[in-house]
C-alpha positions as CSV (number, residue, x, y, z in Angstrom):
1,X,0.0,0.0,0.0
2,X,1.2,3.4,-0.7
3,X,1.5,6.2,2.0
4,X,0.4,9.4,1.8
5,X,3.8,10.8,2.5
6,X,5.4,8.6,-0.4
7,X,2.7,10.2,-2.7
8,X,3.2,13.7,-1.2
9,X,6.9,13.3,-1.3
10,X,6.6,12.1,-5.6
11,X,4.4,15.2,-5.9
12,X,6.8,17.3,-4.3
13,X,10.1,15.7,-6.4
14,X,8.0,16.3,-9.2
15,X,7.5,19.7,-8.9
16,X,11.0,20.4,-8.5
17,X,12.1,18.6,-11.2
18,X,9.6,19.5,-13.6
19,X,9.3,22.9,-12.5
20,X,7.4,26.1,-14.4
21,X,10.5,26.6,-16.6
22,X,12.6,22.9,-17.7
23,X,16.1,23.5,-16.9
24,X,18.4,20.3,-17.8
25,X,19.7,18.0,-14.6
26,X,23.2,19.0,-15.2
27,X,22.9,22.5,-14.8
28,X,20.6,22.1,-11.5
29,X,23.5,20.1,-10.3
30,X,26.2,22.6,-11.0
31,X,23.8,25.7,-9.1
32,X,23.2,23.1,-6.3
33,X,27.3,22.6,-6.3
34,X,28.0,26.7,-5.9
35,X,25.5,27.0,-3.7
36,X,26.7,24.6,-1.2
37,X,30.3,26.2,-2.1
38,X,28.7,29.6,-0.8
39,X,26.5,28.3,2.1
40,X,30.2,26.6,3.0
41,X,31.9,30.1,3.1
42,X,33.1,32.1,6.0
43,X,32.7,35.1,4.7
44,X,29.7,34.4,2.5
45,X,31.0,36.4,-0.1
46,X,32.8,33.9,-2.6
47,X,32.5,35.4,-6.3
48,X,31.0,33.1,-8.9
49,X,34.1,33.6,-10.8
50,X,36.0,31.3,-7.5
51,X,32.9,29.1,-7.3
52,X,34.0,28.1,-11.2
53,X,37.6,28.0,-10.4
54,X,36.5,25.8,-7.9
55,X,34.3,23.4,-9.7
56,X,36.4,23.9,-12.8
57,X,34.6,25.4,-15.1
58,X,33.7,28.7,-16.9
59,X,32.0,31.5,-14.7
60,X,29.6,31.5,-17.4
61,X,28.1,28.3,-16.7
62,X,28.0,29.3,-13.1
63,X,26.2,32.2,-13.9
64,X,23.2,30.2,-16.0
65,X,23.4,27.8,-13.5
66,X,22.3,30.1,-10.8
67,X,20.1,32.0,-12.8
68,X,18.6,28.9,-14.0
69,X,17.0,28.0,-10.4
70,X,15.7,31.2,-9.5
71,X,12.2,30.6,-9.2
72,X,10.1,32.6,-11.5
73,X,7.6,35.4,-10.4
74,X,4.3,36.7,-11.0
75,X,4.0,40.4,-12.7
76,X,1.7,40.9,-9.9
77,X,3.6,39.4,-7.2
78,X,3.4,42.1,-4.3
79,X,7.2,44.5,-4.1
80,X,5.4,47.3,-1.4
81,X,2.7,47.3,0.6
82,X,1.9,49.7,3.1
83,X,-2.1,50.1,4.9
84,X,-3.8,48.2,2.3
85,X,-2.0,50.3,-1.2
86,X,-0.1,47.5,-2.8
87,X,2.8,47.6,-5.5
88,X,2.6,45.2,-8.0
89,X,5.7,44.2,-10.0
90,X,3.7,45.2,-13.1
91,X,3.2,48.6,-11.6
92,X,7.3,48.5,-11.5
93,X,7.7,47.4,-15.1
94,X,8.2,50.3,-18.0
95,X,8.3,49.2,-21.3
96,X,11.1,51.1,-22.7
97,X,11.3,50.1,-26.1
98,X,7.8,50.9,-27.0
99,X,7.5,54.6,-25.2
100,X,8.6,56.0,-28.7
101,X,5.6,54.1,-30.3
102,X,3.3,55.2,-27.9
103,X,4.6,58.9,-28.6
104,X,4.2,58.2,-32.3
105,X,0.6,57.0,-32.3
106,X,-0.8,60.1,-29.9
107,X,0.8,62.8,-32.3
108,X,-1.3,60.3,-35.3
109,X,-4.2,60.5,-33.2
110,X,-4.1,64.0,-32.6
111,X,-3.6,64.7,-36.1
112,X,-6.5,62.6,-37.2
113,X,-8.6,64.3,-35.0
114,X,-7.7,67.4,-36.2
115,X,-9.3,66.4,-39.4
116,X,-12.8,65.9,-38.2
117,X,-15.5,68.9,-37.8
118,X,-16.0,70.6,-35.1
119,X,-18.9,68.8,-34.1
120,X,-17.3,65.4,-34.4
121,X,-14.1,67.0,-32.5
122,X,-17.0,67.9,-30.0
123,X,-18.6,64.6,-29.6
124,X,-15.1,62.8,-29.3
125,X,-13.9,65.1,-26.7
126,X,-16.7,65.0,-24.6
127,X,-17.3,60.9,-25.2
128,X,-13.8,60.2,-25.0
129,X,-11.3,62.9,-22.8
130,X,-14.5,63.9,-20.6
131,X,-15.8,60.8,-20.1
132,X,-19.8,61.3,-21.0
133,X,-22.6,59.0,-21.9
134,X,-23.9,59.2,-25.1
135,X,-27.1,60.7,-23.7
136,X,-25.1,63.3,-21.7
137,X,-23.6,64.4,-24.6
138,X,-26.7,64.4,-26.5
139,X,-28.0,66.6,-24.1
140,X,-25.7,69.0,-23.9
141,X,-25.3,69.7,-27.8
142,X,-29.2,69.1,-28.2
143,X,-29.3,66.0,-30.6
144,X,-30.6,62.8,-29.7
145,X,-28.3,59.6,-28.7
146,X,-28.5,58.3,-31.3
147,X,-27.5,60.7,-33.6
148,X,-24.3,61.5,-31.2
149,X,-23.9,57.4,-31.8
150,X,-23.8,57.7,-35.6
151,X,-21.7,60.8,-35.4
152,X,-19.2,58.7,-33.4
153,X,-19.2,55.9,-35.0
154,X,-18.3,57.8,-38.3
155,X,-15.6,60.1,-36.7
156,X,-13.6,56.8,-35.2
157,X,-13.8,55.1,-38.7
158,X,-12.5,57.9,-40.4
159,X,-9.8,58.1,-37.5
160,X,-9.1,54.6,-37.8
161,X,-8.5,54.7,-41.8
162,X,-6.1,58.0,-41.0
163,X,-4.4,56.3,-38.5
């Protein structure tokens, strides 16, 4: 008969084998090697360049190595959290490359919506940068929902084939 602590013990050699990411048996072994080499050390401070001296091999393998068993994180893992306001990594995370796209695209937008009549520019404005209901809007230029719904409609296609 099995046990539950055989079965819990499978499960749990499982996981770490077969963790979220596959990294190969021999480079676990050589981050499990340097960090017993660093656990061993007086001073705790033995460089990964003297952990491959050590185990004789490049300091480049002992740098995948150890990167290879970090564990990896959620984007929304909590970094900061103080009375309830949480930090996200996410909220952390800028995306670098694409802030020159971004930049791009609202010069594009503004330019298409320069195109449209002042109505349109109206409607879009008060819809989309004021945040109004359709009927609020409506109201406030005296036309019916619906019509501020067509009107919309037709001032975002023609933004979309500028853009």
């Amino acid at each position: 008969m099995i046990s539950m602590p055989m079965i819990i013990g499978e499960i749990k050699r499982y996981l770490r084998d077969s963790g979220t990411l596959r990294v190969s048996r021999s480079l676990k072994d050589i981050a499990y090697k340097a960090m017993k080499i660093k656990e061993s050390a007086d001073d705790c401070s033995v460089s990964n360049k003297e952990i491959a001296d050590i185990l004789g091999i490049d300091k480049k393998e002992v740098d995948e190595a150890l990167d290879a068993i970090i564990e990896p994180c959620s984007i929304y893992d909590t970094v900061y959290n103080d009375s309830g306001d949480s930090i996200v990594i996410l909220d952390q995370i800028t995306d670098e490359i694409n802030k020159e796209a971004k930049w791009i695209d609202n010069i594009a937008l503004n330019e298409a919506i320069k195109s449209l009549n002042e109505k349109e520019k109206n409607i879009i404005n008060m819809r989309y940068y004021q945040g109004k209901t359709q009927i609020e809007v409506g109201k406030e230029i005296g036309i019916s929902q619906a019509q501020v719904s067509r009107i919309e409609k037709s001032a975002i296609d023609r933004i979309k084939k500028q853009l």
